[in-house]
C-alpha positions in Angstrom: 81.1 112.3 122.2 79.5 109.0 121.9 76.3 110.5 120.9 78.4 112.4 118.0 79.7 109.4 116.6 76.3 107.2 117.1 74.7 109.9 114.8 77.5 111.0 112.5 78.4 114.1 113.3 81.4 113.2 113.5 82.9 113.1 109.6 85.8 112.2 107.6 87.6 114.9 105.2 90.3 113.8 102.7 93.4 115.6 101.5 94.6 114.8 98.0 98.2 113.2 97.3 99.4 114.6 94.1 102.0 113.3 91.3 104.7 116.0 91.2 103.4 118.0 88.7 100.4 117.9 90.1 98.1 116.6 86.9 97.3 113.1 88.2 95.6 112.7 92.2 96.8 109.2 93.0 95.5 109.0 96.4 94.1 110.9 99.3 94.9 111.0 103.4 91.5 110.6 105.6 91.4 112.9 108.2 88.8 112.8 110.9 86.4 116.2 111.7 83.9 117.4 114.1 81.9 120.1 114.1 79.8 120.5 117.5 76.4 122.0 117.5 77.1 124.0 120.4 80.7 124.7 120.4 81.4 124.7 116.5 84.8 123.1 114.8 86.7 120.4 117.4 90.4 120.0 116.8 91.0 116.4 116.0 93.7 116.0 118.7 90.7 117.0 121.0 88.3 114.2 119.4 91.2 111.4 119.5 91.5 112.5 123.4 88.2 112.4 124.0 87.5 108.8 122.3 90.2 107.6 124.6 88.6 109.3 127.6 85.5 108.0 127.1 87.0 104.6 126.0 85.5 104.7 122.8 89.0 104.7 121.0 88.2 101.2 119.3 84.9 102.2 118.3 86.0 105.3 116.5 88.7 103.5 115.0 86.7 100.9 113.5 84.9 103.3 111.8 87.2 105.8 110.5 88.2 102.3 108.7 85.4 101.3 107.3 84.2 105.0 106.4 87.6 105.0 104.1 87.8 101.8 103.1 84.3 102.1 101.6 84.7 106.2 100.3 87.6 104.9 98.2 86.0 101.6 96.6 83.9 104.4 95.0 86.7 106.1 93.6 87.8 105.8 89.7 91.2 104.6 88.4 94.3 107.1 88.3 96.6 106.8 85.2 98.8 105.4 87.8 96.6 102.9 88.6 94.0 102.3 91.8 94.0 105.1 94.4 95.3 104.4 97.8 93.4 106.0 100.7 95.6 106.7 103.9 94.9 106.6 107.9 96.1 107.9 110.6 96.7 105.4 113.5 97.5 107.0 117.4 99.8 105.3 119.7 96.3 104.0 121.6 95.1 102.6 118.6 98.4 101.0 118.2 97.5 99.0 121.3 94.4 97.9 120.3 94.2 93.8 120.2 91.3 94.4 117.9 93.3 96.8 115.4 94.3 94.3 112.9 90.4 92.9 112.7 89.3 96.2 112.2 91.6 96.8 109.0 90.6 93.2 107.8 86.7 94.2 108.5 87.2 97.6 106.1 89.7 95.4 103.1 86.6 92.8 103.3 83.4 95.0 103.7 84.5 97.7 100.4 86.1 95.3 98.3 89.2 97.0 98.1 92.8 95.9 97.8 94.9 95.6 100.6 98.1 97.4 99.0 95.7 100.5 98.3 95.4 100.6 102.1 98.0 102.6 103.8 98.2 103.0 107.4 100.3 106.0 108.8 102.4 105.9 111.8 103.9 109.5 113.2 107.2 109.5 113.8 105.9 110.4 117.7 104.6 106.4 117.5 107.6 104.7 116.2 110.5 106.2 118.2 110.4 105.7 122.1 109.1 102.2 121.4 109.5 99.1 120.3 106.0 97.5 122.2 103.8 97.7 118.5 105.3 94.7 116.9 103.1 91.9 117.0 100.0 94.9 115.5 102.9 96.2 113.0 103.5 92.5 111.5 99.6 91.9 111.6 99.0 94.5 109.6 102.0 93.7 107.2 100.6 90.2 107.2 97.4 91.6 105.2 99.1 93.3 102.8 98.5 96.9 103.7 101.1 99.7 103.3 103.0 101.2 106.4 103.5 104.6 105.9 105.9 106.5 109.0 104.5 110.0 108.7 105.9 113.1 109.6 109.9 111.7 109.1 112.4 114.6 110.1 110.5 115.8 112.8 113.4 114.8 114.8 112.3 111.9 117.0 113.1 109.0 114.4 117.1 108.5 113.8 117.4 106.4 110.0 118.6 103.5 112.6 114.9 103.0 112.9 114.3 102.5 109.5 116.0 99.3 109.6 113.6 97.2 111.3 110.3 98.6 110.3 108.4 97.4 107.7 107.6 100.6 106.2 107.0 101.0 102.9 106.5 105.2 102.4 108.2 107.7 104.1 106.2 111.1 104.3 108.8 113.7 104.9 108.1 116.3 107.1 106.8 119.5 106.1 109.3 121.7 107.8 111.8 119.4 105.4 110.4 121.3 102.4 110.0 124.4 103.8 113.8 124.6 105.5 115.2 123.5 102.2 114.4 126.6 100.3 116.4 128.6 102.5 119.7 126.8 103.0 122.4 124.5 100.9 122.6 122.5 103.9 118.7 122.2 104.3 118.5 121.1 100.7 121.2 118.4 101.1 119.3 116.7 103.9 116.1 117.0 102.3 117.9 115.0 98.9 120.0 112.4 101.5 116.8 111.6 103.3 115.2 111.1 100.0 117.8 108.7 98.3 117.9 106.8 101.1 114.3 106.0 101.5 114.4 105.2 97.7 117.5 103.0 98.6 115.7 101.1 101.0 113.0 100.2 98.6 110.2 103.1 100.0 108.6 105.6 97.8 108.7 109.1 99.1 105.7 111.8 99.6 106.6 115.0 100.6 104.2 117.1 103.1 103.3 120.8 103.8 104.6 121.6 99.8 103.0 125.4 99.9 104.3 127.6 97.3 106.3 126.6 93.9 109.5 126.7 95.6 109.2 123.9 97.9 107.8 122.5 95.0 111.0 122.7 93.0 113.2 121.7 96.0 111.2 118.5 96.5 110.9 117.4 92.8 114.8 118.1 92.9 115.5 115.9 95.6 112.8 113.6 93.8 110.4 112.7 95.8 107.7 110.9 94.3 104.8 112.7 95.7 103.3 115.8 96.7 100.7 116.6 99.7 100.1 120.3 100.3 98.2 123.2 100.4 99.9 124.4 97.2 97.4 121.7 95.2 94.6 121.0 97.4 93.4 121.3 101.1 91.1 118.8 103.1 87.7 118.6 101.5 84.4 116.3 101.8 84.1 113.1 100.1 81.5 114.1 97.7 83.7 117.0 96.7 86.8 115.0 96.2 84.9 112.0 94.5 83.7 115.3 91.9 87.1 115.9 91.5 88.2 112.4 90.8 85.5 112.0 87.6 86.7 115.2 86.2 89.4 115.2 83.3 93.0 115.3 84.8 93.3 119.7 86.3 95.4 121.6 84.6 98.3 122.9 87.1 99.8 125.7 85.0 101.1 127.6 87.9 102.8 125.4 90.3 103.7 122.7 87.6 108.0 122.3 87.3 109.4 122.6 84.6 
């Protein structure tokens, strides 16, 4: 493992995070990739494991920063503005004393704003615990975005909400896919939207798919979109390709 991530084999793929009808890309989530020589594609849960194993968490975690940071100061302007690039933080790097100066290291080293910085936290993090405090208001006190990721899963109540400093909720992808099928599905997809909106937080709905998710999520109004039914993971060169060209034409999963 360390050899992989001494000579960059180890790589970072981004995901797209699309306005709702899908014409403007105003951001994109890193997501971290390895493809061994020997024993071909390694699930990321598998590389996170094995860089705390080794105890070369803080190392890879320093650089899946700085990789980011730096991929998106190459990025152009959105109609909505700068692009905001978001990372995945585990409960281990949560715990790192070092976490903080390795966000500060990547804001300093690409240039880039610290509000177009977001750093996700899974529901799995946030609940049992309250021990991530002090890292939680370090990295609020350098402006980055907290995002809580995966929200509906079922291991965050909305009690939680109240004392986090989060500032986008990612609704779980099982929210979009449960509310085609049910009235009751579709009112707790809209109450868990309002109420992030309520508490100042802009919403970004996961897993969208096919055209009806689509519709139930732009009718509970969430603000944003992340989902196969636009784009999957790709490599920085093709997203940065993607990001020059002239706003895509979505004619098929656009709502009406």
């Amino acid at each position: 493992f360390e050899k992989a991530l001494i000579a960059r084999e180890i790589r970072l793929v981004y995901q797209p995070v699309v306005t709702i009808d899908g014409a403007q890309i105003v951001g994109a989530e890193a997501l971290v990739r390895w493809t061994h020589r020997d024993l071909g594609p390694i699930s990321p849960a598998t590389i996170l494991d094995l860089a705390e194993l080794t105890g070369l968490i803080g190392q890879l975690n320093h650089w899946i920063f700085s990789q980011a940071a730096n991929d998106a100061a190459t990025w152009p302007k959105s109609a909505h503005g700068d692009r905001f690039i978001a990372v995945n933080v585990t409960p281990s790097e949560l715990n790192l004393p070092e976490l903080a100066s390795h966000v500060r290291d990547a804001l300093v080293s690409s240039g880039i704003e610290a509000k177009n910085l977001v750093i996700e936290l899974s529901e799995r993090i946030v609940a049992p615990t309250k021990g991530f405090t002090e890292n939680l208001d370090r990295l609020s006190e350098l402006g980055v975005r907290l995002a809580l990721d995966d929200f509906g899963e079922g291991r965050t109540s909305l009690a939680h909400l109240r004392g986090l400093p989060i500032d986008i909720l990612k609704t779980d992808q099982l929210l979009a896919q449960h509310s085609t099928r049910s009235a009751p599905d579709r009112i707790i997809l809209e109450s868990v939207c309002r109420l992030a909106h309520e508490l100042g937080m802009t919403v970004v709905a996961e897993g969208v798919e096919d055209r009806n998710q689509l519709e139930a999520v732009a009718a509970a109004r969430a603000d944003f979109v992340h989902g196969y039914l636009f784009y999957k993971p790709m490599d920085h060169g093709e997203l940065l390709a993607l990001l020059f060209q002239a706003a895509p034409s979505f004619a098929e999963a656009k709502v009406s």
